[in-house]
C-alpha positions as CSV (number, residue, x, y, z in Angstrom):
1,X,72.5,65.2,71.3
2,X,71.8,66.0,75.2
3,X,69.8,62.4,75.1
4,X,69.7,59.3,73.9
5,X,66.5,58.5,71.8
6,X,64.6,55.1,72.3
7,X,63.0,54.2,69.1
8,X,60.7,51.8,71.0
9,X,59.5,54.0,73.4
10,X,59.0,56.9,71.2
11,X,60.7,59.4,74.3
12,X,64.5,60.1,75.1
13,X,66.0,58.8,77.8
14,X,67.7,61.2,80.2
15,X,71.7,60.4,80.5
16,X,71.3,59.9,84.5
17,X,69.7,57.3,86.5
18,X,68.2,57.0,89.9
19,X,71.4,55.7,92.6
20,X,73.8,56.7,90.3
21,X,76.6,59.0,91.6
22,X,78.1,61.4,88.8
23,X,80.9,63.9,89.8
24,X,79.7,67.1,89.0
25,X,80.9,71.2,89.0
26,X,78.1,73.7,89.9
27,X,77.5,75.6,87.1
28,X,74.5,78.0,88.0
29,X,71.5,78.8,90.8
30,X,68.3,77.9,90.0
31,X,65.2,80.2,91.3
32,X,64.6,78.3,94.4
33,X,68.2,78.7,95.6
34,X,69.5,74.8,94.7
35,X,73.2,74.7,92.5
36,X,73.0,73.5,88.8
37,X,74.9,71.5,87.4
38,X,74.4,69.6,84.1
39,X,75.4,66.1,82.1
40,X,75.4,66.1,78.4
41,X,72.9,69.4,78.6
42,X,70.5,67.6,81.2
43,X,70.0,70.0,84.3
44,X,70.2,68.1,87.7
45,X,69.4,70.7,91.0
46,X,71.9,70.0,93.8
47,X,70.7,71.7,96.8
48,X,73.2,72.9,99.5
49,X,76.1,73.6,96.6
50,X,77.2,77.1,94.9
51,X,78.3,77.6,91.7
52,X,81.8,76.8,91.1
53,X,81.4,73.6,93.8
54,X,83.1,70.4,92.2
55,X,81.0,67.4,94.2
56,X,80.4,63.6,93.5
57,X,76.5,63.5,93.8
58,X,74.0,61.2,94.2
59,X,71.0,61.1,91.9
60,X,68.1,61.2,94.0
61,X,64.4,61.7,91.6
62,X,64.9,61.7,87.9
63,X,62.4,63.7,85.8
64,X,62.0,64.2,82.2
65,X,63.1,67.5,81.9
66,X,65.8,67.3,85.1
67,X,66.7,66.0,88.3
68,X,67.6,66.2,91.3
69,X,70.8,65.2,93.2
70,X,72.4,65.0,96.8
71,X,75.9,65.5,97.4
72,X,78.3,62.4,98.7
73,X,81.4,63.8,98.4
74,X,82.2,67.7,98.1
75,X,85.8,68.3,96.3
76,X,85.9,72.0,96.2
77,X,89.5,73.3,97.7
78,X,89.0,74.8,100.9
79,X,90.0,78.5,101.0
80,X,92.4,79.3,104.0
Protein backbone atom coordinates (compact mmCIF):
# COMPACT_ATOMS: atom_id res chain seq x y z
CA UNK A 1 0.00 0.00 0.00
CA UNK A 2 1.76 3.47 -1.11
CA UNK A 3 -0.59 5.23 1.68
CA UNK A 4 -1.97 4.91 4.69
CA UNK A 5 -5.84 5.02 4.71
CA UNK A 6 -7.80 7.16 7.39
CA UNK A 7 -11.09 5.52 7.98
CA UNK A 8 -12.39 8.81 9.54
CA UNK A 9 -11.50 10.97 6.96
CA UNK A 10 -12.52 8.79 4.10
CA UNK A 11 -8.92 10.00 2.02
CA UNK A 12 -5.22 8.48 2.41
CA UNK A 13 -2.84 10.16 3.98
CA UNK A 14 0.37 10.80 2.04
CA UNK A 15 3.55 9.06 3.92
CA UNK A 16 5.38 12.62 4.06
CA UNK A 17 4.69 15.64 6.03
CA UNK A 18 5.43 19.23 5.69
CA UNK A 19 9.21 20.07 7.70
CA UNK A 20 10.07 16.75 7.56
CA UNK A 21 13.50 15.77 6.13
CA UNK A 22 13.61 12.19 4.33
CA UNK A 23 16.94 11.03 2.73
CA UNK A 24 16.15 10.42 -0.64
CA UNK A 25 17.97 8.95 -4.29
CA UNK A 26 16.78 10.61 -7.41
CA UNK A 27 15.12 8.27 -9.34
CA UNK A 28 13.70 10.10 -12.52
CA UNK A 29 13.09 13.86 -14.32
CA UNK A 30 9.92 15.10 -14.31
CA UNK A 31 8.61 17.35 -17.42
CA UNK A 32 9.48 20.64 -15.92
CA UNK A 33 13.18 19.59 -15.31
CA UNK A 34 12.89 18.99 -11.22
CA UNK A 35 14.59 15.16 -9.96
CA UNK A 36 12.06 12.48 -8.64
CA UNK A 37 12.37 10.75 -6.18
CA UNK A 38 9.71 8.70 -4.29
CA UNK A 39 8.63 7.26 -0.61
CA UNK A 40 6.53 4.19 -0.33
CA UNK A 41 5.32 4.99 -4.29
CA UNK A 42 4.50 8.76 -3.35
CA UNK A 43 6.35 11.12 -5.99
CA UNK A 44 8.12 14.17 -4.27
CA UNK A 45 9.83 16.79 -7.14
CA UNK A 46 13.27 17.89 -5.93
CA UNK A 47 14.38 20.70 -8.04
CA UNK A 48 18.14 21.29 -8.57
CA UNK A 49 18.90 17.24 -8.31
CA UNK A 50 19.61 14.57 -11.25
CA UNK A 51 18.72 11.21 -11.28
CA UNK A 52 21.05 9.09 -9.44
CA UNK A 53 21.60 12.11 -6.65
CA UNK A 54 21.36 10.54 -2.98
CA UNK A 55 20.17 13.91 -0.79
CA UNK A 56 18.52 14.47 2.67
CA UNK A 57 15.60 16.81 1.67
CA UNK A 58 13.33 18.90 3.13
CA UNK A 59 9.69 18.62 2.44
CA UNK A 60 8.53 21.89 1.46
CA UNK A 61 4.38 21.78 0.02
CA UNK A 62 2.63 18.45 0.36
CA UNK A 63 -0.17 17.69 -2.14
CA UNK A 64 -2.37 14.86 -2.59
CA UNK A 65 -0.99 13.28 -5.36
CA UNK A 66 2.91 14.54 -4.57
CA UNK A 67 5.24 16.95 -3.27
CA UNK A 68 7.65 18.96 -3.34
CA UNK A 69 11.04 19.01 -1.55
CA UNK A 70 14.31 21.08 -1.09
CA UNK A 71 17.56 19.62 -0.61
CA UNK A 72 19.55 20.07 2.94
CA UNK A 73 22.14 17.91 2.48
CA UNK A 74 23.43 16.46 -0.98
CA UNK A 75 25.39 12.87 -0.45
CA UNK A 76 26.25 12.05 -3.98
CA UNK A 77 30.18 11.10 -4.26
CA UNK A 78 31.96 13.65 -5.99
CA UNK A 79 33.52 12.48 -9.27
CA UNK A 80 37.37 13.50 -9.47
Amino acid sequence: MAWMSNPNLGRTIPPVMEGKTYNVKIEGIGDEGDGIAKINNFTIFVPGTKVGDKVDIKIEKVFRSNAFGSVVKDETPKRK
